[in-house]
N, C-alpha and C positions, 0 to 999 in steps of 0.2 A: 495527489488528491484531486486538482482540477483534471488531469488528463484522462481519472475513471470517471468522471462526473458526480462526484462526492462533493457538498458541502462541510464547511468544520462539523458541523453538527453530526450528521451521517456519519463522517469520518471517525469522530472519537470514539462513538459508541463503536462500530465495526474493530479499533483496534483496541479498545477497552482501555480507555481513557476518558480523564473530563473534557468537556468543551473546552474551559479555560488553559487548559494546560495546551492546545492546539492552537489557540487562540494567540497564546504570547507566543509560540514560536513561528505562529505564522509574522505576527508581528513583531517579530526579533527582539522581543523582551527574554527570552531564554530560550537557552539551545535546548533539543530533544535529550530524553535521556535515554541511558541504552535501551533500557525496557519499551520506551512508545517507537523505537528505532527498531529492535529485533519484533513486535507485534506487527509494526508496518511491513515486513518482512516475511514472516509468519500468514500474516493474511490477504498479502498482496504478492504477487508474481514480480518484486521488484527486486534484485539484483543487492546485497547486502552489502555487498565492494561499494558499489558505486554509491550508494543511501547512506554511508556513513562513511568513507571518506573518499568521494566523487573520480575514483578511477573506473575506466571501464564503460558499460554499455545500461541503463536502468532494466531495462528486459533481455533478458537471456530467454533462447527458444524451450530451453529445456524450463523453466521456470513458468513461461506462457501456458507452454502446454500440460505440465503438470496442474495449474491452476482451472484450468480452462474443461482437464478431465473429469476435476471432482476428488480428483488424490491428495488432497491438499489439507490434509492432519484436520479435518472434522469443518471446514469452511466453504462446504460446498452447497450453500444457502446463494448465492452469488446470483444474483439476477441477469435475465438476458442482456438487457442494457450494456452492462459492464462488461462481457464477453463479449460482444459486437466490435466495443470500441477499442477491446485488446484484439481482437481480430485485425482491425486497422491497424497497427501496429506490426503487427507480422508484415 
């Protein structure tokens, strides 16, 4: 969330969640369920190995750049911002 430049707020609505429900798991009042896990996944170029149980790399190139094309199952609303800073990342 911080390394797109997303606040919680930004955040939930992008992956179609409540604030609060971001909110406690930012705050380790409860873990993610699979749903807010597979949409974070779904709408971001991040790595589903690694975002749910921490092996491996968060961005894979194939995942960067699918996101990055606009192929990306209807989420390609993605502001320059946010590609820039996946750019850094490459």
């Amino acid at each position: 969330m911080d390394t797109l430049g997303y606040d919680a707020q930004r955040f939930a609505r992008k992956i179609g969640v409540s604030y609060g429900a971001v909110v406690n798991v930012i705050s380790n009042n409860d873990d993610p369920s699979y749903a807010m896990l597979r949409n974070i996944c779904t709408v971001f170029p991040v790595s589903q190995k690694w975002l749910m149980i921490g092996e491996g790399k968060p961005w894979t190139v194939d995942s960067i750049n699918s996101w990055m094309s606009g192929s990306n199952d209807g989420h390609s609303d993605i502001d320059r911002h946010i590609n820039d800073r996946v750019r850094d990342f490459r």
